[in-house]
C-alpha positions, -999 to 999 in steps of 0.1 A, spaced: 522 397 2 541 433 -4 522 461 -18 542 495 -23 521 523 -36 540 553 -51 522 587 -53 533 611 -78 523 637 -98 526 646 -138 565 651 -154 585 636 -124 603 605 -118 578 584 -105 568 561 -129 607 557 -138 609 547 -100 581 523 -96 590 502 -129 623 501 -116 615 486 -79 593 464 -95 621 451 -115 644 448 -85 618 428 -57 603 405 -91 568 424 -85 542 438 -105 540 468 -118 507 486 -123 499 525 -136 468 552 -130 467 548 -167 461 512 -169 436 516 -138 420 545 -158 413 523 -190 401 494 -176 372 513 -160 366 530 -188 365 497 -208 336 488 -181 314 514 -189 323 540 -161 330 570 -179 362 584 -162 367 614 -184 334 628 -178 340 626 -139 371 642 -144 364 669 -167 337 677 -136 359 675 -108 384 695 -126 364 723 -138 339 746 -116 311 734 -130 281 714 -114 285 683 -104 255 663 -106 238 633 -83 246 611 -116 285 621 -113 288 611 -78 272 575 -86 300 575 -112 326 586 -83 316 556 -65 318 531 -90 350 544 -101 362 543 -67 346 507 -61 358 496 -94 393 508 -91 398 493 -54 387 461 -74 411 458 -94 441 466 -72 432 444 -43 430 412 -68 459 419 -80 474 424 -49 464 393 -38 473 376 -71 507 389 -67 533 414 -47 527 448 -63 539 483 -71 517 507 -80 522 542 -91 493 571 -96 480 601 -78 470 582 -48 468 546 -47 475 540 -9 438 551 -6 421 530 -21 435 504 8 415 517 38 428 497 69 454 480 52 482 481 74 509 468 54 512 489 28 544 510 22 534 545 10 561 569 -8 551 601 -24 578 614 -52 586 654 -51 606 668 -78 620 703 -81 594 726 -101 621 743 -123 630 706 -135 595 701 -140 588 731 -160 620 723 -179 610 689 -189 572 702 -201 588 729 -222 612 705 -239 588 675 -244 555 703 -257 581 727 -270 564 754 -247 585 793 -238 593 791 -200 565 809 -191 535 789 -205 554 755 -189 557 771 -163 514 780 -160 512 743 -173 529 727 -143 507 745 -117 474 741 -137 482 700 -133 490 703 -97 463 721 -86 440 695 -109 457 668 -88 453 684 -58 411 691 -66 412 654 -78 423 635 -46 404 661 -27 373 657 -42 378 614 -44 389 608 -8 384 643 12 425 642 21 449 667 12 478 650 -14 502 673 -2 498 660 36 532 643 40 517 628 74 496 598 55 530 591 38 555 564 53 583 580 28 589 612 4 616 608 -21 634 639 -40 656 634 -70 677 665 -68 707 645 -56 692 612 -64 687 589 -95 657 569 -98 674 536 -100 694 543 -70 659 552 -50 645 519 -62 677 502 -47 671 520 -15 636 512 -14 638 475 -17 660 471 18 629 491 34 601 469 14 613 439 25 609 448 67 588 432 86 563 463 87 555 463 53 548 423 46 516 408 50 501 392 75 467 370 78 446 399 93 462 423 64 452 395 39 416 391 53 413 435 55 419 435 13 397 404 12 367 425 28 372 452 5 376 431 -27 343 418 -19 327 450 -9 341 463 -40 324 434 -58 289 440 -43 291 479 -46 295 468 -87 271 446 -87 244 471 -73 262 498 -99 253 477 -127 220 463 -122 189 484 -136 173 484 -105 198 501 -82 219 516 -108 212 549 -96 212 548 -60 237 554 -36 253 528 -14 278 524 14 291 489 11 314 469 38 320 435 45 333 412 67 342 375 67 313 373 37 284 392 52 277 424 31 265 459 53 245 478 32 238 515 40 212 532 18 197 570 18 163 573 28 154 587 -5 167 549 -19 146 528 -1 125 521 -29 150 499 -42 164 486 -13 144 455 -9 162 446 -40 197 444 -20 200 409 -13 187 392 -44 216 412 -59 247 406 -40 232 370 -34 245 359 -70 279 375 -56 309 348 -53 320 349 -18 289 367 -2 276 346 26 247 373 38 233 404 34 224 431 63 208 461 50 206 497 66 192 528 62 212 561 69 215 566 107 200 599 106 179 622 78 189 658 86 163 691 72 176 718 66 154 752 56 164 785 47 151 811 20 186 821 8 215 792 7 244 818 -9 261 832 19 257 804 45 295 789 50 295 783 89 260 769 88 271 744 56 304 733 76 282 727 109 256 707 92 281 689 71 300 680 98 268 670 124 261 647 90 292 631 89 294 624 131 257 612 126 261 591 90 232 614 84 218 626 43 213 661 48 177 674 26 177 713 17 142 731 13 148 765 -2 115 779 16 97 815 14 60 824 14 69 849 -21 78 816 -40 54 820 -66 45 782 -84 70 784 -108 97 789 -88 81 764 -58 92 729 -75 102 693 -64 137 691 -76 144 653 -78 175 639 -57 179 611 -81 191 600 -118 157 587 -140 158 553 -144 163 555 -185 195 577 -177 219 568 -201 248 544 -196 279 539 -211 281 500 -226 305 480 -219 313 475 -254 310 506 -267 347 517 -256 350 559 -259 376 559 -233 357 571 -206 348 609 -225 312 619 -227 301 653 -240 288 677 -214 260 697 -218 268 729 -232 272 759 -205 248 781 -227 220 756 -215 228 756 -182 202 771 -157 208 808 -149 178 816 -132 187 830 -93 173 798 -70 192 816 -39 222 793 -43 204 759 -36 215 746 -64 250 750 -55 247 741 -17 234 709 -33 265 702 -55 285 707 -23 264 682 -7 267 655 -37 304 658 -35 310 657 1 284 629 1 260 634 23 231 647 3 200 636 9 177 658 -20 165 695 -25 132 712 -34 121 743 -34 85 753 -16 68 785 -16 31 798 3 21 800 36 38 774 63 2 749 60 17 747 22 54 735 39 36 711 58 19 697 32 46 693 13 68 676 47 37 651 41 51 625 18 86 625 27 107 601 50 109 608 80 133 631 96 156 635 130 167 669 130 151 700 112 176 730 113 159 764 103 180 790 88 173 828 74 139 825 67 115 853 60 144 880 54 118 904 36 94 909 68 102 932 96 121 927 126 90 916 149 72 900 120 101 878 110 109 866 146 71 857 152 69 839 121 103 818 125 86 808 164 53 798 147 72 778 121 94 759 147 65 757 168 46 739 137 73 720 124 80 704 161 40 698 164 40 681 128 73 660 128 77 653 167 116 657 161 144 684 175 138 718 153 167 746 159 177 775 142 211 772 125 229 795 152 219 767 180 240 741 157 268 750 171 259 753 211 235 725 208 258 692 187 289 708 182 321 701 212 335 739 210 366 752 228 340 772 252 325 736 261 356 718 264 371 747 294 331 745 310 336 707 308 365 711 326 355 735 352 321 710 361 340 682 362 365 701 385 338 710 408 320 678 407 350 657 419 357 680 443 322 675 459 323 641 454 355 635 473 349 659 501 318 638 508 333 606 504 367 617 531 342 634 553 314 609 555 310 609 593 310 643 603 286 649 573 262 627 588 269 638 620 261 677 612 229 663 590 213 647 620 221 676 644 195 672 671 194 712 676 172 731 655 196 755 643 215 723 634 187 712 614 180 742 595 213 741 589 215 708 574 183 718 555 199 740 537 234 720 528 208 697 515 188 721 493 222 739 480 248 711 472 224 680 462 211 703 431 244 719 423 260 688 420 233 672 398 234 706 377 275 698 375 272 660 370 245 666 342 267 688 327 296 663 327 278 633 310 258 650 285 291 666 272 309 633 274 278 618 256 283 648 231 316 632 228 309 599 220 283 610 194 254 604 211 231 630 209 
């Protein structure tokens, strides 16, 4: 089995390229645009998905449920091919949708811009300078795309094997050049390769078969598998459905048993004003990702009048529209217009969410107003959480008032929920591994060994000083006792709580 995956952008050689290595090596030769209307022939409606990740616009919980059956869906398709039949593929990133597929050989096509822009003002009969705005609308679009789908850069020639430029070179020539390095050793299959696209053809398989029954249509899942038996990671906010799980992938061909999870970890985060909070959104995003954590926002102030003070629901309603199978629109729905959009100022938790959706880790958002009883209260009902992070809350007080309020909040919240609650500016000290931690690490570890082995080489005359018969002797040894045994626990501690910090386990 041979699978070459050619990544390429709009007006270049790289379709020309792929047909024409198919050709040589006898393969199969598959295109994004084939991929694109299949999926859109299954009901997932790619252009809407697009038209969101493309534009700055919101990007809804229901959007990122179609992201991941597009992306289960599309991985689908190519892995039975691939294991159908040797395969070329050529699209904006196909490579990715083989996680932990070794084999694959991975080119990226570059093409001069001017050649570009000379090609899109012949073709669209465009002046130089409207090609030329053209060209880098599409890039950057392609760039937003692969960002947005797999969180890599496109332009990061290190996830390439080979980058190909056609300033000296013809395609058919590259194709020539490319079937000597397809046929090495490297880039054949092999029985673990073989069994790695199995897994995620299955996986793929179940992660559809959740997307398209009425009952967990509009919940979010992680799906692996491995030698049969499906892993099932759900939200919190999902568990509803999740007893649902294995009758589901039970009807799956191939799918020998069923383990489902929840998310390792449910992270809180509370803050009045979620607009100007960058560090604190990268910090908790990343503690979410180390953790496999949903992360839940509560926009929280006592001046919240009802109105404003809301349960926003984390989730699509269960009569939410869905594209039919057979009613083929090629994957365009109409948005909703951005005159009805909300406008009203909900300190930027609506747009912390988005983030959230797309970097998929949210875990829902409300908004709660009143005295902290009325936060409580509201804490009630939900599922339960393992770290509550409290940002600027309270901005409108005073100096003194606002710091005793933000103690008697922690102080409450850690009495309710019996969990970890710090403020935001203790993320980073507390679970992050920071270039001032890694030169301490060093320095304790340092010291520590050098303790250790000084008392390990000098075990005799230690013990010799520490049963002195004299009394100065003893005081003596009193006090080596009562000055190194601590420091060294103070030094070790240090050590393996960093190194648990390492290992992720806080």
């Amino acid at each position: 089995m041979q699978i070459t995956t050619i990544s390429r952008g709009s007006y270049d050689k790289g379709k020309e390229l792929a047909v024409a290595l198919a050709e040589n090596l006898g393969h199969l030769c598959v295109g994004r645009k084939e991929l694109i209307e299949a999926a859109a022939k299954d009901g997932i409606p790619v252009g809407k998905m697009e038209v969101a990740i493309l534009k700055p616009r919101h990007f809804s919980e229901r959007l990122l449920l179609i992201k991941e059956h597009y992306q289960a869906f599309a991985t689908a398709y190519l892995c039975e091919r691939a294991l159908e039949r040797n395969l070329v593929y050529h699209g904006r990133a196909g490579h990715l949708l083989f996680p932990g597929v070794r084999h694959v050989l991975r080119v990226k096509v570059i093409e001069k811009v001017d050649q570009r822009i000379r090609l899109v003002a012949e073709r669209m009969n465009l002046p130089w300078e409207k090609a030329s705005r053209y060209i880098q609308d599409v890039d950057e679009d392609l760039h937003r795309w692969v960002k947005t789908l797999y969180g890599v850069d496109w332009n990061e020639y290190s996830q390439y094997d080979m980058t190909l430029g056609f300033e000296n070179l013809t395609a058919r020539n590259a194709a020539m050049a490319l079937c000597s390095v397809a046929g090495m050793p490297e880039f054949q299959g092999t029985p673990a390769s073989v069994r790695t696209i199995e897994n995620l053809l299955l996986a793929s398989r179940a992660r559809l078969a959740l997307a398209r029954d009425k009952d967990t249509e509009n919940a979010s899942f992680r799906v692996e598998c491995v030698d049969g038996v499906a892993t099932v990671t759900y939200r919190p906010v999902d568990t509803p459905v999740a007893e649902r799980i294995p009758e589901i992938l039970g009807k799956v061909d191939g799918i020998k048993g069923v383990n489902t999870t929840m998310a390792a970890a449910h992270i809180l985060w509370i803050q009045e004003d979620f607009s100007h909070s960058e560090e604190t959104y990268g910090q908790i995003v990343d503690l979410a990702n180390r953790w496999n954590a949903a992360v839940e926002l509560i926009r929280y102030s006592s001046e919240l009048d009802e109105d404003q003070a809301k349960l926003v629901p984390n989730e699509t309603p269960r009569n939410a529209s869905k594209a039919s199978p057979d009613e083929y629109n090629g994957g365009i729905e109409d948005d909703t217009p951005e005159s009805e959009r909300k406008t009203e100022d909900d300190g930027g938790l609506e747009q912390t969410h988005t983030r959230l959706v797309k970097d998929g880790v949210s875990g829902g958002h409300l908004s709660c107003g009143g005295e902290i009883p009325r936060l409580l209260d509201t804490l009630e009902s939900h599922v339960k959480f393992n770290l509550v992070a409290i940002g600027n809350v309270f901005a409108s007080k005073e100096q003194a008032a606002r710091t005793r309020m933000r103690r008697e909040l922690i102080s409450s919240l850690s009495e309710k929920l019996r969990i970890p609650v710090v403020e935001t500016e203790e993320l980073k000290q507390t679970y992050m591994f920071t270039f001032k931690q890694a030169v301490r690490f060093a320095v304790y570890l340092v010291l520590a060994a050098s303790i250790f082995l000084s008392v390990f080489r000098n075990q005799g005359i230690i013990q010799q000083f520490i049963h002195s018969s004299t009394t100065s002797g003893k005081i003596q040894a009193a006090a080596f006792v009562v000055v190194v045994v601590p420091l060294f626990a103070f030094l070790y501690g240090n050590v393996a709580k960093t190194l648990l910090k390492l290992v992720r386990i806080e």
